[in-house]
C-alpha positions as CSV (number, residue, x, y, z in Angstrom):
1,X,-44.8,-45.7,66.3
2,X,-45.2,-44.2,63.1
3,X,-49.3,-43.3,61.8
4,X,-51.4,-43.1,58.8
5,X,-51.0,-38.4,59.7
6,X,-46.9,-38.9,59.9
7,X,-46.7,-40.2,56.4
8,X,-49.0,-37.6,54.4
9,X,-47.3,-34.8,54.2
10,X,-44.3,-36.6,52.3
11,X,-46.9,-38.0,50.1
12,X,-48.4,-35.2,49.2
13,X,-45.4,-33.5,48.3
14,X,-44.0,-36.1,46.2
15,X,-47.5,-35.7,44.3
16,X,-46.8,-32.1,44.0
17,X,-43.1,-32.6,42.5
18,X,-44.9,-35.4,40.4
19,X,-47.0,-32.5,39.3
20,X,-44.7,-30.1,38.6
21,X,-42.5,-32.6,36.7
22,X,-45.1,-33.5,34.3
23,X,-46.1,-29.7,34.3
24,X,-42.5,-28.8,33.1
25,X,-41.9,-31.9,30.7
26,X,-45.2,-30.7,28.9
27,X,-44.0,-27.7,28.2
28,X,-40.9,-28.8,27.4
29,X,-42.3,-30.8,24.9
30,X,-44.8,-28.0,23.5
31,X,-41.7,-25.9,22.9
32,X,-40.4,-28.1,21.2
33,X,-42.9,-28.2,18.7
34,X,-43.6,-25.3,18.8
35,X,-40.3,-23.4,18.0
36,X,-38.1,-26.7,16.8
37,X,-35.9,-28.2,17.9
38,X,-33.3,-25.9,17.3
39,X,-34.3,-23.0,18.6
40,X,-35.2,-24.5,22.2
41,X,-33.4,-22.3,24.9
42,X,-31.0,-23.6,26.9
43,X,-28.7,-22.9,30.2
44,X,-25.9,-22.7,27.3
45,X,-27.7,-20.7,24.7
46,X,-29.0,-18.4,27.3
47,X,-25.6,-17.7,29.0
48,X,-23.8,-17.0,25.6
49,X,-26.2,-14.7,24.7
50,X,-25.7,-13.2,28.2
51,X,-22.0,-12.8,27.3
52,X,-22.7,-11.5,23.6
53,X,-24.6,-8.7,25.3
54,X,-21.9,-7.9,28.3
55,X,-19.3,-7.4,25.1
56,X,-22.0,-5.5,23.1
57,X,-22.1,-2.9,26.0
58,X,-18.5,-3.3,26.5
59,X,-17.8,-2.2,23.5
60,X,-20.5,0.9,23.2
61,X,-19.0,2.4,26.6
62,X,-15.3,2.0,24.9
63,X,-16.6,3.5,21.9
64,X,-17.9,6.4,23.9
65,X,-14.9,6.8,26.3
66,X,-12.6,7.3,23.0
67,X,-15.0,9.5,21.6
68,X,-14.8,11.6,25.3
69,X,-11.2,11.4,25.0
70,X,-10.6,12.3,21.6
71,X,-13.3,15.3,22.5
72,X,-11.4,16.7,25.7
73,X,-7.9,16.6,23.8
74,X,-9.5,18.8,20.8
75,X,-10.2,20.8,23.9
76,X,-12.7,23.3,24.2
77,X,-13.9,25.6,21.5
78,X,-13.2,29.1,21.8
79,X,-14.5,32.6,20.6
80,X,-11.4,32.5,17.6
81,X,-12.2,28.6,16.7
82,X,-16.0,29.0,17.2
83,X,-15.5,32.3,14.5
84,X,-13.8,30.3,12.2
85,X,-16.5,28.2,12.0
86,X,-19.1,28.5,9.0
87,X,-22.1,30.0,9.8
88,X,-25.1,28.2,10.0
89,X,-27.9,28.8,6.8
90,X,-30.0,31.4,8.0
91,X,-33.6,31.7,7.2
92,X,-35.4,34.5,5.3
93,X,-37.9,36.2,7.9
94,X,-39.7,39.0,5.7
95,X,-42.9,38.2,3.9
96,X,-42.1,39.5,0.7
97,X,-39.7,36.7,0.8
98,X,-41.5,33.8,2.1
99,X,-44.6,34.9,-0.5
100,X,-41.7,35.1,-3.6
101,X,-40.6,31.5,-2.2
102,X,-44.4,30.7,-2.2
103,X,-44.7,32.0,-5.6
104,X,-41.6,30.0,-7.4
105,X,-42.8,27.2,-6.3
106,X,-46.4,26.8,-7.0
């Protein structure tokens, strides 16, 4: 024999999904005219931008294992290859030189 207590809890959880559905057709709706209608997310839009990003990366860590490659075969620099190198600018260290540079140029 069934009572008025055995029948509530079902009740109040279909109020609760009633809820929730209104809650999430609201918002639906806001976003919608909010953003426009085409630029509402979707399962779709969301998983192809999911993919666009997987090749993005894809394609940086390729990028970077060619450049590791093409590094490692160059092999690495030596005393002999590192001389023939230009020298890097150097930079005047005396004053009289900084205060002529300071002088030639104001």
């Amino acid at each position: 024999m069934a009572t008025a207590t055995d029948t509530q809890p079902a009740g109040i959880a279909a109020i609760s999904r009633a809820v929730v559905a209104a809650a999430a057709e609201l918002v639906e709706n806001v976003e919608r005219a909010m953003v426009g209608e085409a630029k509402v997310r979707t399962a779709r839009g969301n998983a192809w931008d999911a993919i666009q990003a997987d090749r993005a990366r894809a394609q940086a860590r390729d990028d970077m294992d060619a450049l590791v490659r093409a590094l490692l075969a160059n092999g690495p620099r030596t005393g002999a290859s590192a001389a023939s190198q230009p020298a890097p600018p150097s930079v005047p260290r005396s004053t009289d030189t900084m205060a002529a540079t300071r002088e030639s140029a104001g």
